[in-house]
C-alpha positions in Angstrom: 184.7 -120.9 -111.8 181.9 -123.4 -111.7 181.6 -126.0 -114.5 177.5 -126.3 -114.8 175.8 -129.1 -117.3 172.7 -130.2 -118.3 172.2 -134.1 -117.6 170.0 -136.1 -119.3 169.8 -139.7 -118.3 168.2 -142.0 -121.7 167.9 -146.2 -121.7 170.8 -145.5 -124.7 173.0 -143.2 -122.6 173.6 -144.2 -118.8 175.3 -142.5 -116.7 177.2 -143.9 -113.7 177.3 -141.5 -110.9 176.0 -138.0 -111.3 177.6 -135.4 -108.4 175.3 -132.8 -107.2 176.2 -130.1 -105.0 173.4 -128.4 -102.8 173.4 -125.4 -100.5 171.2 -124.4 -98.4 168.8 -121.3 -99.1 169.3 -118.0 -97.1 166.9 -115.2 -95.6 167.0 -111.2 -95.4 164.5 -109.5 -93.3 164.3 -106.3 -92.3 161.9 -103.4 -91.9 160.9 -100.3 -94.0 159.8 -96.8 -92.2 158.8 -93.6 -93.5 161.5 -90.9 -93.1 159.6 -88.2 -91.7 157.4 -89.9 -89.9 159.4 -93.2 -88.1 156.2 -94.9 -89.0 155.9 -98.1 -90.4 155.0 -98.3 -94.4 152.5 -101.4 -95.0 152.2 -103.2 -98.5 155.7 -101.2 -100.2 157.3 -103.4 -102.3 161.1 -104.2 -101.6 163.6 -105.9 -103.6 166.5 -108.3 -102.9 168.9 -107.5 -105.7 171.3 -110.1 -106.2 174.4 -108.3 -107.5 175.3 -108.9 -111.2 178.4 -107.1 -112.9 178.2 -107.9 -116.6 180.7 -106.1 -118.8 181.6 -103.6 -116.1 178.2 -102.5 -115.6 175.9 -103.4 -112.3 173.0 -104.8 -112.4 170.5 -105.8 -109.3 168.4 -108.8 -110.0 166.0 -110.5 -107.9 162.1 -111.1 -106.4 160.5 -108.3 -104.7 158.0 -109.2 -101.9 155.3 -106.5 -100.0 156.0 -105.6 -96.7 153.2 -106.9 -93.6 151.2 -104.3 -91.9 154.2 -103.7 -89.6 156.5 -102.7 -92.3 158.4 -105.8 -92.3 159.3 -108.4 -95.2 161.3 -111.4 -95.4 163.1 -112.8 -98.2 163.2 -116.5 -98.2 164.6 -119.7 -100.1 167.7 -116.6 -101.6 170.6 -118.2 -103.6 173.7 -116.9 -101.2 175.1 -114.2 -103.0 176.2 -110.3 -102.3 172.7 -108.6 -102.1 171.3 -105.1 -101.3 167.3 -104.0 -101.2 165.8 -101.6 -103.1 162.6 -99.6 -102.8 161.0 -98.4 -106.0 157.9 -95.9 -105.9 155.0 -97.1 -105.3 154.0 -95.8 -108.5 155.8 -96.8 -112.2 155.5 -97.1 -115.9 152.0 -97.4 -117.3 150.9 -95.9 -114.0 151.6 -92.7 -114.0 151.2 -92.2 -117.7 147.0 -90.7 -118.3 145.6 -90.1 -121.3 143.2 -87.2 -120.5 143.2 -84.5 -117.7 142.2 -81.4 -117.1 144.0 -77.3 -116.0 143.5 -78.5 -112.1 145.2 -81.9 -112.7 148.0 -80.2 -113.8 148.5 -78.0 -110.7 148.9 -81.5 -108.2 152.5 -82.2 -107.0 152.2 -86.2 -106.2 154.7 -87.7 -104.1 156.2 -91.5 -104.0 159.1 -92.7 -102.3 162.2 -92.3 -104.2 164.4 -94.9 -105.2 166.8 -96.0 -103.0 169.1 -98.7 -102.2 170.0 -100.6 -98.9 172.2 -100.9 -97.3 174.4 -97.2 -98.4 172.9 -95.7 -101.4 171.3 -93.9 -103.7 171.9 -95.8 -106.8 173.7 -99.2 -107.3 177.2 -97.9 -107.5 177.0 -96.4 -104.0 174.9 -99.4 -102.2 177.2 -101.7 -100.3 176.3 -105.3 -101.0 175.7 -107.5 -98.2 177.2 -110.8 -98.0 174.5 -113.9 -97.8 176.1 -117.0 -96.7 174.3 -120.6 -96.9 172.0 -120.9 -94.6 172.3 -117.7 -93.1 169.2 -115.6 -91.7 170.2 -111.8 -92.4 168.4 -108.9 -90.8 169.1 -105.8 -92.9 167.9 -103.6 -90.5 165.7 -100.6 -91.0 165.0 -99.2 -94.1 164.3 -95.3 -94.3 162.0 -94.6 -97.4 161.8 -90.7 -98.1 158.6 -89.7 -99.9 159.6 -86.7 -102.8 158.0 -84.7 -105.0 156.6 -86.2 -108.7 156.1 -83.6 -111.2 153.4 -83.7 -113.9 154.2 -83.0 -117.7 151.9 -82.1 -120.2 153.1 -83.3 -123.3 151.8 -82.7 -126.9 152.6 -85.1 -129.6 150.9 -83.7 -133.3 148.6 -86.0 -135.3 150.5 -87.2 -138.2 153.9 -86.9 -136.8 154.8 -90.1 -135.7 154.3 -93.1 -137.5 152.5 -96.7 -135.9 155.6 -98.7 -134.1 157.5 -95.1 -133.4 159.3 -94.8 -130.1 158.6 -91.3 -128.3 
């Protein structure tokens, strides 16, 4: 385990020799392409998820950079760790959510990419971490982002039913 401290260095409270122990940052790069076409996908959003396990759950944690015109990003100045990308629709939260639309709106299938995890899966349990060494320079390869269908809903909430603060 590692034994981490704050140190704070006062006239009143010297301290004689402090041991710091640096490593040196890592980069992933890679590129993303669209499944059905092998083309390129400019300006998606990737993330390097740092893997977190926290009570026996999985979590993925980390920044998220756009990919260049050529479809490629590069994660730089990473922590080494076990890491996997994810691609997240292009498309979330307050996004898709609209107030006021009409009988035609309704009819539109959109579609965004899926989420997806790299390298191996579909969701976090079935990704397989990579490992990032100090110092290392990682190429993850080619990411395939699949573009699926998004569904509207039309959903009616009655005046009076829900009170201010109320979670729907």
């Amino acid at each position: 385990g590692s034994n981490i401290s704050d140190v704070t260095l006062t006239a009143g409270k010297p301290i004689g020799s402090v041991r710091l122990f640096l490593t040196r940052p890592s980069t992933i790069t890679g590129t993303v392409v669209d499944k059905d076409t092998g083309k390129p996908i400019p300006n998606l959003n990737v993330y390097a998820g740092s893997i977190l396990r926290i009570n026996g759950r999985l979590f993925d944690m980390g920044p998220s950079v756009p990919t260049d015109a050529a479809g490629e990003f590069e994660f730089a100045n990473l922590t080494p760790g076990e890491y996997v990308a994810k691609i997240l629709p292009e498309f979330t939260g307050h996004q898709r959510v609209v107030s006021r639309f009409s009988a035609a709106y309704m009819k539109v299938v959109d579609e965004d990419y899926k989420v997806s995890y790299w390298p191996g899966g579909q969701d976090l349990a079935t990704a397989s971490p990579l490992s990032l060494e100090p110092g290392m320079r990682l190429n993850f390869g080619t990411l395939t982002a699949e573009k699926v269908p998004y569904y509207r809903v039309d959903v009616h909430i009655p005046a009076g039913t829900c009170q201010s603060g109320d979670t729907v």
